[in-house]
N, C-alpha and C positions, 0 to 999 in steps of 0.2 A: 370791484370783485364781482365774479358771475353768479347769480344768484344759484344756488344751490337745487330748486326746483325749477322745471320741469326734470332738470338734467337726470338727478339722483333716479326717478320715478323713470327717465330713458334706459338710463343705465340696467337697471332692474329688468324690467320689461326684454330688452335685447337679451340679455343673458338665460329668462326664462323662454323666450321664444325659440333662443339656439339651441337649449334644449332639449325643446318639445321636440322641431324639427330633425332634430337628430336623432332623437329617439323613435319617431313614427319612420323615418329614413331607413334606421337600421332595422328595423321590425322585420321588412323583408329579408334581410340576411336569416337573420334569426327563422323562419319560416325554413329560408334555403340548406342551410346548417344543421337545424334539428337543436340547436340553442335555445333553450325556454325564453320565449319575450318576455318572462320577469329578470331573468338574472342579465338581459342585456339593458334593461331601463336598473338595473343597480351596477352593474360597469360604468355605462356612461356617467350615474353619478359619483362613482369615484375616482374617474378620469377626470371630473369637471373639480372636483372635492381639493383641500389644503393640500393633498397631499400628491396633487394627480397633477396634469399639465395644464388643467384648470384654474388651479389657484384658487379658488372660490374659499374662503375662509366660512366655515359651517360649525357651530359647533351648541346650537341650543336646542337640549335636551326636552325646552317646555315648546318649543314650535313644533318639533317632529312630533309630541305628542298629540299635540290640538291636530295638528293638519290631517295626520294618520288617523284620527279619529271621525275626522268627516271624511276621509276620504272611503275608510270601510265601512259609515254610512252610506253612502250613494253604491257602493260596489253591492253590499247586502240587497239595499231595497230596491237593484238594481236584475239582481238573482233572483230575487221573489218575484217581482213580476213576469219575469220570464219561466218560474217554475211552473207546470202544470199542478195541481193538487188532486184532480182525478187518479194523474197516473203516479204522483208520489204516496197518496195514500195507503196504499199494501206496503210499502216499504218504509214508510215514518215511523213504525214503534225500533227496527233496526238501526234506523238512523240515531234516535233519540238515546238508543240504551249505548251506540257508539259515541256519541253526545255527553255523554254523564259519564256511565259506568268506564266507560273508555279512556276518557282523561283522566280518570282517577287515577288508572290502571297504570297509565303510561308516566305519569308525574311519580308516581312510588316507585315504578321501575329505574325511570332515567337517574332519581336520586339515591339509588341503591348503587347505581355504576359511574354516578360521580363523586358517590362517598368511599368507591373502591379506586377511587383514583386521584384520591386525594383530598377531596372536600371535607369539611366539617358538616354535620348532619344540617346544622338549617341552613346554609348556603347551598349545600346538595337538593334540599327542598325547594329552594326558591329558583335555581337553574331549572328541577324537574318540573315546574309549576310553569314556567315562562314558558317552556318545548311542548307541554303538555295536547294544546292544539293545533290542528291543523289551520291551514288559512285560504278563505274564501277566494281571497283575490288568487289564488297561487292555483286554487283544483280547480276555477272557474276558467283563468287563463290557459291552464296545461289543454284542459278538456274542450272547450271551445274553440281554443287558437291552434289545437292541431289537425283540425278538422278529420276527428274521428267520430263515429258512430258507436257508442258502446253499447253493449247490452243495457237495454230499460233499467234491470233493477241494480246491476252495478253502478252505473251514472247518476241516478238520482240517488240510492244511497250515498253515495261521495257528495254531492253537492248538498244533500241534506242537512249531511254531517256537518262540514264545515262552517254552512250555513247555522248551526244553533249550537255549536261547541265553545263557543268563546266566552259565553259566562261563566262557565267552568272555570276556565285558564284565569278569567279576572278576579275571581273569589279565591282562588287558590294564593295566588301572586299578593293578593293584599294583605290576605292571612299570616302567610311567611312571611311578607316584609315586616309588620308589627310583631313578629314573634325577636327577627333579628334587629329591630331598632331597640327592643323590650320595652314598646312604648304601652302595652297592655299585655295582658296574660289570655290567652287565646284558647278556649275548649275546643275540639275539633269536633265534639256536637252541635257545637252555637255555627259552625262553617260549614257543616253540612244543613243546619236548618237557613244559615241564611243562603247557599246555593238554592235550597227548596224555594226561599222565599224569590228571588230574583227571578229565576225561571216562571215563576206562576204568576208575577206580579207583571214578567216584561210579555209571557206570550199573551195573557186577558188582555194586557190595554195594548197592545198589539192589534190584536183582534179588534176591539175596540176601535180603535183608532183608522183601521183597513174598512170597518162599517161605517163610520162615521165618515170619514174621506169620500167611499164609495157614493154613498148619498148626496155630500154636497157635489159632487161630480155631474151627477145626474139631474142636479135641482138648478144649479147655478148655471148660467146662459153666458159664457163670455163675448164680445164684441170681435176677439180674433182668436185663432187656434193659435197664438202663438202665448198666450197667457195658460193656457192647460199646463203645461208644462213647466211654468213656476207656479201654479197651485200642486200639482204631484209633489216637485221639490218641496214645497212646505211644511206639504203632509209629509215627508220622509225624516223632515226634522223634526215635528213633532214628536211623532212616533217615536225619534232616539230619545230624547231632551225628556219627556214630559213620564215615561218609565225611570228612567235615570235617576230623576230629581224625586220621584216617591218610592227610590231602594229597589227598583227591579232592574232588569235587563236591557238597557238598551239597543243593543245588539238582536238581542231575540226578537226584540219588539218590530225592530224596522224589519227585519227581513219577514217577519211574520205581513207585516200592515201590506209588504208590498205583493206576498201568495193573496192576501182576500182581493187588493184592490185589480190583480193580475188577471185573476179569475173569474171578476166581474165583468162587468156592461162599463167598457172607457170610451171615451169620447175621444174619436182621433187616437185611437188604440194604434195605430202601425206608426204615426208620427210619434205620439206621445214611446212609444217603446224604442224607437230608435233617439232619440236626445236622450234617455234616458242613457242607452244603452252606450252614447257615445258620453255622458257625464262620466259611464263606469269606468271606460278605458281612461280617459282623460283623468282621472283619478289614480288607476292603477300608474300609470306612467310619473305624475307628479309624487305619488308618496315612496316607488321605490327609486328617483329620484334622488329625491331627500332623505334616505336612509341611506344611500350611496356618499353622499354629501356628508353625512354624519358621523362616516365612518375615518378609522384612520389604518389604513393598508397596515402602516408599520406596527400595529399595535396586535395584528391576526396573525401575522410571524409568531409572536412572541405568544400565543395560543395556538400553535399547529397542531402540536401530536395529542393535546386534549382533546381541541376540535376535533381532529378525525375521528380520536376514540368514543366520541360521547356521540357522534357523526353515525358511525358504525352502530353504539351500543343501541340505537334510536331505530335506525333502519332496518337491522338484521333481528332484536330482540324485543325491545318495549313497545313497539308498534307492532310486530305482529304477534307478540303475545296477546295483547291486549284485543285486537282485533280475533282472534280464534277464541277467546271467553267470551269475547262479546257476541259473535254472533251464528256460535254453537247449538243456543235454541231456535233460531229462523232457520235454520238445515241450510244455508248457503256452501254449492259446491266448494271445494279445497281450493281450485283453481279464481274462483270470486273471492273469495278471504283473502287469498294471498294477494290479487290483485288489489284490491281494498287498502289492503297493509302494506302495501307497497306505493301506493298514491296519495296516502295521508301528507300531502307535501306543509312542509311549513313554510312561512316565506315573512312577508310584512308584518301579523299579527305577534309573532311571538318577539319580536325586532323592535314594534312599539311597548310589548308590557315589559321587555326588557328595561326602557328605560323609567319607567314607575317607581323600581327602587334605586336608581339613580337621585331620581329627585325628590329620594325620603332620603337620599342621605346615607343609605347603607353601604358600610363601610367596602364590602366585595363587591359593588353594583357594577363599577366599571369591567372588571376584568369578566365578571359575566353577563354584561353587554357584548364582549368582544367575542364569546365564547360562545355567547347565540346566534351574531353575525356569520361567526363563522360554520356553524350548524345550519343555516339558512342556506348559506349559499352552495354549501355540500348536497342538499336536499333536492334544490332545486335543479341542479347542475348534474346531479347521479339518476337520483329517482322521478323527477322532470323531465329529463333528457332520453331517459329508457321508455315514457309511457307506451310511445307509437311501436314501438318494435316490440313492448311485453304487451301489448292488446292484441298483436296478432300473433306473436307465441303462444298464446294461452284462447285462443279463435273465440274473441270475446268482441270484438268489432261487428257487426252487424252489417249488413247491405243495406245500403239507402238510396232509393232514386237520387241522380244529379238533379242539383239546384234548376230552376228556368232561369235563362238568359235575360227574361224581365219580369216583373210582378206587379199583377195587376190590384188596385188597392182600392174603396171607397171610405171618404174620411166624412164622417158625418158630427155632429153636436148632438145630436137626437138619436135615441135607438131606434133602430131600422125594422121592419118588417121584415124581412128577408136578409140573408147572406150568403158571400163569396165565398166558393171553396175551390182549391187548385188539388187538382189528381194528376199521376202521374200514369200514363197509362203503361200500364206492364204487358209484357208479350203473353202472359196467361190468362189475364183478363180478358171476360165474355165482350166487350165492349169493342177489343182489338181489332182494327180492320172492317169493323163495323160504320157503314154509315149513321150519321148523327139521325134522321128521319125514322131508323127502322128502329131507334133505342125508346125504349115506354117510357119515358119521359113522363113524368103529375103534370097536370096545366101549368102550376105556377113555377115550374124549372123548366129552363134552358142551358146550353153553352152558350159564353159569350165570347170567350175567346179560346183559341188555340196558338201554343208556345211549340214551335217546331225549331228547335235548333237553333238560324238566328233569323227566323221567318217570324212572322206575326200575322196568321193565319184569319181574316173574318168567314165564323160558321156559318155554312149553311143546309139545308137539310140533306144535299148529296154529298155532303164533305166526310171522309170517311176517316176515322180516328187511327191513328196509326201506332204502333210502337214508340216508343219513348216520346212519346208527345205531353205536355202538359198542360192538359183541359183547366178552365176555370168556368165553370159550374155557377148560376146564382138557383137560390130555392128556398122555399119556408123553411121555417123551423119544422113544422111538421111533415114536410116533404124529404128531410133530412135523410132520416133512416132509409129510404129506398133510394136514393140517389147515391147515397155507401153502400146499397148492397151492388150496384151496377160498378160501382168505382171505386172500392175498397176504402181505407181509409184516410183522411186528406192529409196534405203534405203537411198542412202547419200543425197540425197534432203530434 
């Protein structure tokens, strides 16, 4: 008889390779279509799933959650790095009070309209508790993978949000499920001190852990840049694991550690962001995958006209109620609220806390498993699929220079004396049409190169900057400010 391995581990392997590949394949449709790239990586898992053409027999409730939980580790600390905190700062108490006050908000609503539609009040609680948050991987996807420009403080408030809202949804959901297992008698003072406590516990060693990361970053010497990048990964894990395990936030904590170490002095900063950033996708891919996988089609039948209605009751009511209380004291125009309230997409996160009370055992866990699935997919499918058409109904997209054709990059171990900045030169700019010899240049700045279309231009001092050209610039730190005032602000900010 043939031995069982390697074969089993071929098996395995082909199945998850076909896929990935299928999935990164189809991405372009999706792109073409206006189809959100979340709800096409949870099709293909349910085409591939028990019940699809796939045949893939899926049905453990404790893998989707382990998996989905590293997986929106790496997406968080994946967001954080990429966040600016300069420019989120004016908008972080907004975020935070959408963060708290806002999922409260929406978990009492959603369980008032699924108690008017049948539910029993803590079953009604623990569906509005599961909805309650938005999900990172889903406004991270809509918003970067439609390649829109939004307004500064609409954008990062959304990514903000989702980015530190899931504590909430996890202290909610555990609460209600111990109320309907009656495994303990539960104050809903003691749930709001221990949300207090989670949040302050996960963003310090957060922080914590984004200064102490940062440090060994800069102390520690590796022999290749290809080892950076499993020390970042480590620290991403700590940062979840090590709040987790002392009662706070893990979720907050990672996304926190990865805004300090973001916004610091990284070593190999444009490598180490792009592995990173390809961990995210590859992560987004694999967990709605396996929720796809998890799922059983014939089972969202037999939950249709709740799902729409609690679908509806979400999108058109407890999401922008919630959003217009929440952020009535930061004076955000009508048309930003609504868009706000309208982008809170849910997708993965409420999909994994769904299943929590599954595997406590509660006795309606299934059918509202099924009933989150199907809220998920309406979400992304309606309010996912509308983003690009309602950011330019509402003239909230922004103008942005086009990308260059190539980027120029120094990857060093050591901080630098100086750095690279790419400008885009604009037809209004004083600089336009001007040769590079007659601009007042400090000694220690030059151009070093110029990106013309799909020329690659070398400077020199009669070369004359043209429209849509994109300059890259090196210069001190302290030559900074005058070389923005010649060239406005750099592309990577």
């Amino acid at each position: 008889m043939a031995p069982a391995e390697p074969f089993l581990t071929a098996v395995i392997l082909a199945v998850f390779g076909a896929l990935l590949v299928v999935s990164v394949v189809f991405s372009r449709a999706s792109v073409r279509t206006g189809v959100p790239i979340t709800l096409m990586f949870l099709a293909i898992g349910m085409l591939a799933g028990s019940e699809g053409i796939g045949r893939i027999p899926f049905e453990s409730y404790h893998a989707a959650f382990r998996i989905g939980t590293v997986a929106l580790v790496l997406i968080l600390f994946d967001g954080g790095l990429n966040t600016s905190l300069r420019q989120l700062r004016p908008y972080a108490a907004a975020a935070a009070v959408l963060a708290t006050a806002g999922v409260i908000a929406t978990a009492g609503l959603m369980a008032v309209a699924a108690w008017l539609l049948g539910f029993d009040w803590p079953a009604a609680l623990l569906l509005g508790a599961v909805v309650s948050s938005t999900d990172a991987a889903a406004v991270f996807a809509v918003l970067r993978g439609s390649r829109l420009h939004l307004k500064r403080r609409v954008g990062l408030t959304l990514e903000a949000e989702s980015g530190i809202n899931d504590p909430m949804a996890v202290m909610l959901t555990i609460a209600v499920t111990e109320v309907l297992l009656e495994s303990a008698t539960v104050a809903w003072w003691q749930v709001g001190l221990g949300i207090i406590l989670q949040l302050v516990v996960g963003g310090a060693l957060g922080y914590a852990v984004g200064v102490a990361g940062g440090a060994l970053l800069a102390r520690i010497r590796q022999p290749t840049s290809g080892l950076y990048p499993a020390l970042t990964l480590g620290i991403a894990c700590l940062s979840f694991s090590i709040p987790t395990l002392l009662y706070g936030s893990g979720f907050l904590a990672v996304y926190v550690t990865g805004l300090v170490l973001g916004n610091g002095a990284l070593p190999f900063r444009a490598g180490l962001l792009r592995v990173h950033d390809a961990l995210a996708w590859l992560s987004q891919i694999v967990m709605f995958l396996m929720l796809g996988l998890l799922v059983f089609p014939s089972r969202l039948l037999e939950v249709l006209w709740i799902g729409l209605g609690l679908s509806l009751a979400l999108a058109l009511l407890a999401r922008p109620i919630a959003v217009t209380l929440c952020l009535l004291p930061f004076r955000y125009p009508p048309r930003e609220v609504g868009f706000v309230a309208w982008v809170g997409l849910r997708g993965a996160v409420p999909i994994i806390l769904a299943t929590y009370p599954v595997l406590a055992g509660v006795p309606v866990a299934a059918r509202i498993f099924d009933i989150v699935f199907f809220i998920v997919v309406v979400s992304v499918l309606v309010q996912g699929g509308t983003v690009p058409w309602l950011t330019r109904r509402l003239r909230l997209e922004v103008a942005e220079p086009p990308a260059p054709q190539a980027v120029l990059e120094i990857e060093s171990m050591q901080a630098l004396s100086g750095e690279i900045m790419s400008f885009y030169v604009d037809p209004a700019l004083a600089v336009s049409g001007v040769p590079i010899a007659a601009l007042p240049f400090p000694d220690g700045a030059s151009v070093m190169l110029i990106i013309r279309g799909q020329d690659l231009i070398a400077p020199r001092g009669h070369t004359v900057l043209e429209p849509k050209d994109h300059v890259y610039v090196f210069a001190s730190p302290t030559d900074r400010a005058l070389v923005q005032l010649m060239f406005g602000r750099p592309e990577s900010e």
